[in-house]
C-alpha positions in Angstrom: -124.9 -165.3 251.0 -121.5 -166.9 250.7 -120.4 -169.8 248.6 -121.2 -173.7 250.2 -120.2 -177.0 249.3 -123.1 -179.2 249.8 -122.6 -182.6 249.7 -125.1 -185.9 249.7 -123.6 -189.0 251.2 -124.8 -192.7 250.6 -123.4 -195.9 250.5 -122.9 -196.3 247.0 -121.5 -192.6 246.3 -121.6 -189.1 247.7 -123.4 -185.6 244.9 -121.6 -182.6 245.5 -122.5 -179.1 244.6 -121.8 -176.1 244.8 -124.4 -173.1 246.4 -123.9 -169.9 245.1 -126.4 -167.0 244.7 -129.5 -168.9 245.9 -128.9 -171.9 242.8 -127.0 -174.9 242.7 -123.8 -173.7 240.0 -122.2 -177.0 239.8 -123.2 -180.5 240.4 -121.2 -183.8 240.4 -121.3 -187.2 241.5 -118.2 -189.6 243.0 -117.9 -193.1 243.5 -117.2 -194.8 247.0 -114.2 -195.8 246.2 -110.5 -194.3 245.8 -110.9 -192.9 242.8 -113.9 -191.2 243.5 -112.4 -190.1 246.6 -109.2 -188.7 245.1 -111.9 -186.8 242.2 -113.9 -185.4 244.9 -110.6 -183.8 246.3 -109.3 -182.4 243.3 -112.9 -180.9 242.7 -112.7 -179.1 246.3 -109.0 -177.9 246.0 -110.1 -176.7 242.2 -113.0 -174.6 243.7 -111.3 -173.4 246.8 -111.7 -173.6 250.7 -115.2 -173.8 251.3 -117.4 -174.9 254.2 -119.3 -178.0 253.9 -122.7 -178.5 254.7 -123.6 -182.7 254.6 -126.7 -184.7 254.3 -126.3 -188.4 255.0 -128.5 -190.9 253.7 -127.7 -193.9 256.1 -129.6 -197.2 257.9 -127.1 -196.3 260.0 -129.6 -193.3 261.0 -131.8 -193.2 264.4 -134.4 -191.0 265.5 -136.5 -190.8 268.5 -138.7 -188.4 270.3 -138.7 -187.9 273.8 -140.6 -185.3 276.6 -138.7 -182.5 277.2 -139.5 -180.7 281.2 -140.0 -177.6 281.4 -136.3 -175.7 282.3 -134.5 -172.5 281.3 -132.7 -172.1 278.7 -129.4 -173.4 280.3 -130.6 -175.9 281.7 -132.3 -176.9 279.0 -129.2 -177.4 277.4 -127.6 -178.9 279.9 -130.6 -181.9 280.0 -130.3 -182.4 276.3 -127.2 -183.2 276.4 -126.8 -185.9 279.3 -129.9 -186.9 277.1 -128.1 -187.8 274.0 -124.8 -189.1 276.0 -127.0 -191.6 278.2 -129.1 -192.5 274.5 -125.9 -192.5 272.4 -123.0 -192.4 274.3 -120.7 -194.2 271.8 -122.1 -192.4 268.9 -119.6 -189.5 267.2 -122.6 -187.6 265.5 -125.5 -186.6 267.7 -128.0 -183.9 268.3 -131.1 -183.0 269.8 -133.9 -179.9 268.8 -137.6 -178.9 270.5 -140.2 -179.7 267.7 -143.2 -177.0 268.1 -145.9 -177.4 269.8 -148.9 -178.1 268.2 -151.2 -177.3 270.7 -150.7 -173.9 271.8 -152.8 -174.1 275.3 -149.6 -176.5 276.4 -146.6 -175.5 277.6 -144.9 -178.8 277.4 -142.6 -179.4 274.8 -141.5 -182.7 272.8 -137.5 -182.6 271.4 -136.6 -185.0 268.9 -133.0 -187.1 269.2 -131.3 -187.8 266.1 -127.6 -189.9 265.8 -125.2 -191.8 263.6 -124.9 -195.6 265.0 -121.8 -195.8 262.9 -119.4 -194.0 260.8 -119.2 -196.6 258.1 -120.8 -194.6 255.2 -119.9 -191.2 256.2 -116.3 -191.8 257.6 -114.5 -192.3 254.5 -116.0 -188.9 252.5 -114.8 -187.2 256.5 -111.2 -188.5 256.0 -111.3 -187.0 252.2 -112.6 -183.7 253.6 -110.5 -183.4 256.5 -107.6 -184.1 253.8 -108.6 -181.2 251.4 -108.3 -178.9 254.6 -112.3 -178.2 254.0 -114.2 -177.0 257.4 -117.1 -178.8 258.3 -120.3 -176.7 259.2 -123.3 -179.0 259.7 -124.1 -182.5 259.1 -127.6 -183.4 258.5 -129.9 -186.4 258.7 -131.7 -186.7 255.1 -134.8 -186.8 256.5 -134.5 -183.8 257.9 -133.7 -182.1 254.9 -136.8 -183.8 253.2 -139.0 -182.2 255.7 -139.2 -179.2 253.4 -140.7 -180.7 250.5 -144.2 -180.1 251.9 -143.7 -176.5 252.4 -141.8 -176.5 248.7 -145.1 -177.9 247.8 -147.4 -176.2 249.7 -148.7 -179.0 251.2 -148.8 -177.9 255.0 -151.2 -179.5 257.2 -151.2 -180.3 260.3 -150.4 -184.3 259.9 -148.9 -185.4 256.7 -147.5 -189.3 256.0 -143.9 -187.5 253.2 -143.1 -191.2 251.3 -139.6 -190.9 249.7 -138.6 -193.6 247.9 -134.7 -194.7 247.0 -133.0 -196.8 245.2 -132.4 -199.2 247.7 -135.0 -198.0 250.7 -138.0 -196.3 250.8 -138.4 -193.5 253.3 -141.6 -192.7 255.4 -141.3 -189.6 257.6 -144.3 -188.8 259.6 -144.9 -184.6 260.3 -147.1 -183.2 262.9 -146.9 -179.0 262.5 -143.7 -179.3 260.4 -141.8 -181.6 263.1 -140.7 -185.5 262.4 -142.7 -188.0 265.0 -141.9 -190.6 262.9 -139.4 -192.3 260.6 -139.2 -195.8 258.4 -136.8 -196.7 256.3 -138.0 -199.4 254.3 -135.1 -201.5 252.9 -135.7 -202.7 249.6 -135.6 -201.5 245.7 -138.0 -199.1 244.7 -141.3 -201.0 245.0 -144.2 -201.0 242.2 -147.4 -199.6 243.2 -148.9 -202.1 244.9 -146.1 -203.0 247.7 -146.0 -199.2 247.8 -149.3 -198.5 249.0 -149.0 -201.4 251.4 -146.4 -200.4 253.1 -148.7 -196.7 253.7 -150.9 -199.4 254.8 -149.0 -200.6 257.1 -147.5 -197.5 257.9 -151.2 -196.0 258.7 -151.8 -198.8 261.3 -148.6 -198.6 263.1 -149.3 -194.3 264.2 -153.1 -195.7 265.1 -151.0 -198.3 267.1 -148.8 -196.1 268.7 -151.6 -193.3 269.3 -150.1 -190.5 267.0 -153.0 -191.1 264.6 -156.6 -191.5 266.0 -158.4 -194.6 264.7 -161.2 -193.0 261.9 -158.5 -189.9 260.9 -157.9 -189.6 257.4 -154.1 -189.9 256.8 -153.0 -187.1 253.9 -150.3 -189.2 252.7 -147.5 -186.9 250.2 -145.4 -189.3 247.5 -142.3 -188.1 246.0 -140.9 -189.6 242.8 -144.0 -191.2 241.4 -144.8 -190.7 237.9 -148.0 -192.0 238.0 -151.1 -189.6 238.6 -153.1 -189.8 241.2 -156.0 -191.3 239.5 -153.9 -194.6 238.5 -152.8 -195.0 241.9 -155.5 -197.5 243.6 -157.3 -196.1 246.6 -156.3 -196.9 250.3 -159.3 -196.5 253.1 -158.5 -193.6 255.6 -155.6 -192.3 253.1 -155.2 -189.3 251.0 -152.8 -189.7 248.3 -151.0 -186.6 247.1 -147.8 -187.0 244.7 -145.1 -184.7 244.2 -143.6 -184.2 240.9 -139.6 -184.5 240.8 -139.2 -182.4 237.7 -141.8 -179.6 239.1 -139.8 -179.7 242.7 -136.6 -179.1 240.5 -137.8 -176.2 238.5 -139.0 -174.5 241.3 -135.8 -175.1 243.8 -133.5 -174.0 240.1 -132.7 -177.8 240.4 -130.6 -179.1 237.2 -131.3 -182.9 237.9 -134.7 -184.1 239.2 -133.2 -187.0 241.2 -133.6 -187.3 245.1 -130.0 -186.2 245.9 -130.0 -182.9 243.9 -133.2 -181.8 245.4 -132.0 -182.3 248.6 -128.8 -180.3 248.1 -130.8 -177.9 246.9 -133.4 -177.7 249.9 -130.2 -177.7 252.0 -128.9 -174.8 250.4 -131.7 -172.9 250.9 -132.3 -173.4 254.6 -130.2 -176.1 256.8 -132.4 -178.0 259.9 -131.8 -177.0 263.4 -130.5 -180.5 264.2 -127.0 -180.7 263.7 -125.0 -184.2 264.1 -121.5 -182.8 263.7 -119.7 -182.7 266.9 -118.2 -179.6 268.1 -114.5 -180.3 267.7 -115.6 -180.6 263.7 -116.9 -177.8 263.4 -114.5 -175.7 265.6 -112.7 -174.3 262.7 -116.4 -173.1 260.4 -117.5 -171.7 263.6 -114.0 -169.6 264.2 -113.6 -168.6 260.7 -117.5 -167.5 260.8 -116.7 -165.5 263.7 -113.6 -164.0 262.2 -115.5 -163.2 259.0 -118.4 -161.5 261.4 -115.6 -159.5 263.2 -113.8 -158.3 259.7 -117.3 -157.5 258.3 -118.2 -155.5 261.4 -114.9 -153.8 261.3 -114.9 -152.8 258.1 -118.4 -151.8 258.7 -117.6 -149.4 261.2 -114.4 -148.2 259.8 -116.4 -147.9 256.5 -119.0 -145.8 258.5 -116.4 -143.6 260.3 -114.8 -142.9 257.4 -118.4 -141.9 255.6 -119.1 -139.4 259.0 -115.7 -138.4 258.7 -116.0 -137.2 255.0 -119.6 -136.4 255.3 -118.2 -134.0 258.0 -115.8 -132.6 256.4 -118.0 -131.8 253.4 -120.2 -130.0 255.7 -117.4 -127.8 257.1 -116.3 -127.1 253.8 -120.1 -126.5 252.8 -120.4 -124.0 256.2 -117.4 -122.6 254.9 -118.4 -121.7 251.8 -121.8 -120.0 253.3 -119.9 -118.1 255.9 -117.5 -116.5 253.0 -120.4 -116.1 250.7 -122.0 -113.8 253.5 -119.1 -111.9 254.0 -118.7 -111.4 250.4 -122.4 -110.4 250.5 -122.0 -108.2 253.4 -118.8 -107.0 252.3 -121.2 -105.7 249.0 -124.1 -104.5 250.8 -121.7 -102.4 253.1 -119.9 -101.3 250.0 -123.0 -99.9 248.3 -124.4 -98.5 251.3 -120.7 -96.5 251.8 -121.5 -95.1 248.3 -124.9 -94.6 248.8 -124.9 -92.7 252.3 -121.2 -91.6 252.3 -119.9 -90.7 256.4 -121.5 -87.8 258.2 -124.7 -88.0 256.1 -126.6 -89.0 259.5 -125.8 -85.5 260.7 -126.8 -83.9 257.3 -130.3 -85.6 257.3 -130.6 -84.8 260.8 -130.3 -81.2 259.9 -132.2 -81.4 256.6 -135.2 -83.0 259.0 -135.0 -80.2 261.1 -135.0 -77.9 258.3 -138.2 -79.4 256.7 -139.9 -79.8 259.9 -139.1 -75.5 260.3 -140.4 -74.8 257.1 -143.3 -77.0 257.7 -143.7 -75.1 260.5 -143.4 -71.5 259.1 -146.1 -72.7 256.3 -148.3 -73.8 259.5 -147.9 -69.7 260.8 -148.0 -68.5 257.4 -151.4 -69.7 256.7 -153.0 -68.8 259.7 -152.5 -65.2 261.3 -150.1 -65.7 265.0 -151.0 -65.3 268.2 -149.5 -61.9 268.1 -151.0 -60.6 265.5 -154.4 -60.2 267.8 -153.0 -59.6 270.7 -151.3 -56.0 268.4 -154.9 -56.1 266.8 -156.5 -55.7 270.1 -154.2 -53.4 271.6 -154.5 -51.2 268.2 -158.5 -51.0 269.0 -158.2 -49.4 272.4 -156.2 -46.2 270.6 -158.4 -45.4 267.9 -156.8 -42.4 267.2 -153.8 -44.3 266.0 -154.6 -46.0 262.2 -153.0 -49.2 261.0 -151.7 -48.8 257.8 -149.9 -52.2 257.4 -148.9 -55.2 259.7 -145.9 -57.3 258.5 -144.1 -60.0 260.5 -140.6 -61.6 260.1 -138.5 -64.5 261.5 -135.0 -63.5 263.2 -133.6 -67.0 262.0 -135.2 -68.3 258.9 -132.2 -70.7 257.8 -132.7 -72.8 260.4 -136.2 -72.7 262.3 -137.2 -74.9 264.9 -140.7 -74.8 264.9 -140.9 -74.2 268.5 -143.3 -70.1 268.8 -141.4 -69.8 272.1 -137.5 -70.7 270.8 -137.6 -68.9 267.4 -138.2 -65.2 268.0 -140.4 -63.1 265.8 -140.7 -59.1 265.0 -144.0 -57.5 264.3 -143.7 -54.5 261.9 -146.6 -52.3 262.3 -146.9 -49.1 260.5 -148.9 -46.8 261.7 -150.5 -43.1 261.0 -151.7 -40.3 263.2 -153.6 -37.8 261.7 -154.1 -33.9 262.9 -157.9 -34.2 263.7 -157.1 -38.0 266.0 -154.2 -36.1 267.6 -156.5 -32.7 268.3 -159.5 -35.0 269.7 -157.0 -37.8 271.8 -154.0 -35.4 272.9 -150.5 -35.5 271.9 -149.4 -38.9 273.9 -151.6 -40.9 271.9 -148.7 -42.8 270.1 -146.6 -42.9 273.5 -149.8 -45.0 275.1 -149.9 -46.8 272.4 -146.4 -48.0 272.6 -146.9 -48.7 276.6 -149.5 -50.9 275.9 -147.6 -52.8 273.3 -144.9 -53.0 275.3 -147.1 -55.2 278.1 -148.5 -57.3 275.3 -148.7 -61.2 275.7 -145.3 -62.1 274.9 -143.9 -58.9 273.4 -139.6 -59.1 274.5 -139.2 -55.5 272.9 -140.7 -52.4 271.2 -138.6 -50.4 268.7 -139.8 -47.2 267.4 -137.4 -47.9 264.5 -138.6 -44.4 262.5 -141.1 -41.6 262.7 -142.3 -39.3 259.9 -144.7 -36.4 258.7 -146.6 -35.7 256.0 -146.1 -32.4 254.0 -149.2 -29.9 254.3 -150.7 -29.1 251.2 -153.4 -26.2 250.7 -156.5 -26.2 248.3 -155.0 -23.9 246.2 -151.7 -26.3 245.6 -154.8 -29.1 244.5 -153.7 -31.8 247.2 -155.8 -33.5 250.2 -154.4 -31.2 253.2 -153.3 -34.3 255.8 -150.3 -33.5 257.6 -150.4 -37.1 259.2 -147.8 -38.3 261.1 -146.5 -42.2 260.5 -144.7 -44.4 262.3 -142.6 -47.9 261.9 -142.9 -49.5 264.9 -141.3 -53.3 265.3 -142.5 -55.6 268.2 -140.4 -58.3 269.2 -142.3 -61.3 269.7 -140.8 -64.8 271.5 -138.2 -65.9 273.8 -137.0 -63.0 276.3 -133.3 -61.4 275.0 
């Protein structure tokens, strides 16, 4: 919240502060007369341009309340203010605000009219302000300002009598649900007890009179600036009494003087009243410099926010940068290792290494159980049983690089065979000759080599060797894929 000069105009003198922070900083009081006019001046142009914010405290003040019809928003408008020119048409400082409704089943709404009958008190403070070059913001009836001294006090119900005495008046404000249906100012130096509590008395009958109070209601009456406890005060039928402590109000608003002007500065620092008296044309120049600070704020705001996306942005594309070049570096590593690891070509190599172990797997397969082939010879060997098998051996035609496939590698079966005299006498000399037809025709047999042929020498008893004269044989069968 921005710095305000507050000021609290009376006959006698105007209190000026200064608002800053939520607490009154500074806090002076000037004469009405030219030397407290030409102090008050000095003060503002010592502090700088600030907007002033003004509470009069006038019998020049007026209030009424009125019915307000039900219109738009526009219109609405547009009624209150033929309102306040056919009520107050000579009057510079005017102004008009709904009160709330205090039954909430209605939708009818009351709007309270507040003026200035003259300009006596306030316009010689104007003339000093307008002087100093200050813009005016708001000028406030005081008892609109008081209105917040119940709520400073907690003191909130529904119909409360605020008494707020002067030094030459004493103020009655009558609330119903926070709004002012009523106001008295008493003139008058500040009465003792007893002309007090008459005038509540008083006070009390005139809202029975004019039906704002019914007749048996008890009347919660709040008094500000009375010393006394409530015990000492003397006891009114059909009234409350309540007081509120001046010094207690003051700690609590951060108040440095206890008096009835500071406090209200400081109630209209904290929160100014709807109903504002100042006439457009003075506050022309608050209201454009408001706007112009809104615009400049909002500007710098968003220029403030681009310029955040824009280096938010950036640092994410510098961010995305550095990840894509830290993959690539990665990459560029992993590739590197896997260059050294599996040099070019190697694909081929364990291609051929697979097929190497898959062959040998393979010829271990065939190793450990006897092939195909080797029954089909077996079975051919059994229909010539003149012929003997001495051994049967087997061998593969490419055994560097096998394929595992019986029909695509080709192998030889080396059988060696004998044929003695006494077989030969008994089965005739073609024995060996059938026996290398039938070979020949066996399951997948692609050739049969008589690859070499022998005899046994003949040895007699006498020489001490087994006569045999066998003759043996090396026969290879070629076993697989036709040449």
């Amino acid at each position: 919240m921005g710095r305000k000069l507050l000021l609290c105009v009376d006959a006698s003198a105007v209190t000026a502060g200064i608002w800053r922070a939520g607490r009154l900083r500074w806090l002076e009081s000037f004469t009405n007369d030219a030397s407290g006019h030409d102090a008050l001046r000095d003060a503002i142009t010592r502090h700088g341009p600030l907007p002033a914010f003004i509470t009069v405290n006038s019998f020049e003040e007026e209030y009424g309340v009125h019915a307000l019809p039900r219109l738009a928003a526009a219109d609405r408008r547009a009624f209150l203010e033929r309102k306040l020119v056919g009520l107050y048409r000579d009057c510079t400082y005017r102004g008009a605000a709904v009160l709330p409704r205090c039954d909430k089943r209605t939708r009818e709404n009351d709007v309270l009219v507040a003026a200035l009958t003259g300009v006596r008190v306030l316009g010689p403070w104007m003339k000093t302000l307008n002087a100093a070059g200050t813009s005016i913001a708001g000028v406030y009836p005081l008892a609109l300002v008081l209105l917040q001294l119940p709520q400073q006090r907690a003191l909130r119900n529904d119909r409360q009598l605020l008494v707020v005495p002067h030094e030459d008046s004493v103020r009655f404000l009558f609330l119903e649900c926070g709004g002012l249906r009523l106001h008295r100012l008493t003139p008058g130096s500040r009465l003792d007890g007893a002309g007090l509590l008459s005038e509540i008395e008083r006070t009390r009958a005139y809202l029975c009179s004019a039906g704002l109070l019914a007749p048996g209601e008890i009347l919660d009456c709040a008094i500000f600036g009375v010393h006394r406890t409530e015990q000492a005060l003397p006891p009114i039928p059909q009234v409350r009494l309540s007081c509120i402590d001046p010094a207690a109000a003051a700690r609590a608003l951060g108040c440095s003087r206890s008096d009835t002007e500071a406090i209200a500065l400081a109630l209209l620092g904290r929160r100014q009243p709807a109903l504002n008296l100042a006439p457009p044309a003075a506050t022309h120049a608050y209201r454009t410099g408001r706007s112009c600070r809104r615009l400049y704020l909002a500007a710098g705001a968003a220029l403030s926010t681009g310029a955040m996306a824009v280096a938010l942005g950036g640092h994410m594309v510098h961010v995305l940068e550095a990840d894509q070049r830290a993959s690539q570096a990665q990459l560029a590593r992993q590739s590197e290792a896997l260059m050294l690891a599996y040099p070019p070509g190697l694909g081929q190599t364990i291609s051929r290494q697979q097929a190497i172990v898959r062959g040998a797997d393979h010829v271990r397969a065939r190793s450990r159980s006897p092939h195909a082939a080797y029954r089909a010879a077996a079975t051919v060997l059994e229909r010539h049983p003149a012929v003997v098998l001495e051994r049967m051996d087997w061998r593969s035609e490419h055994p560097q690089a096998p394929s595992g496939d019986d029909l695509s590698t080709p192998e030889v079966l080396i059988l060696k065979l004998a044929l003695f005299p006494d077989k030969a006498a008994s089965h005739g000399p073609g024995a060996v000759n059938d026996l290398l037809a039938d070979l020949e025709r066996m399951e997948r047999a692609a050739r049969v080599t008589l690859v070499r042929s022998s005899r046994d020498p003949v040895r007699s008893a006498e020489d001490g060797g087994i006569a045999t004269g066998a003759s043996r044989y090396e026969v290879e069968v070629l076993v697989g894929r036709n040449p």
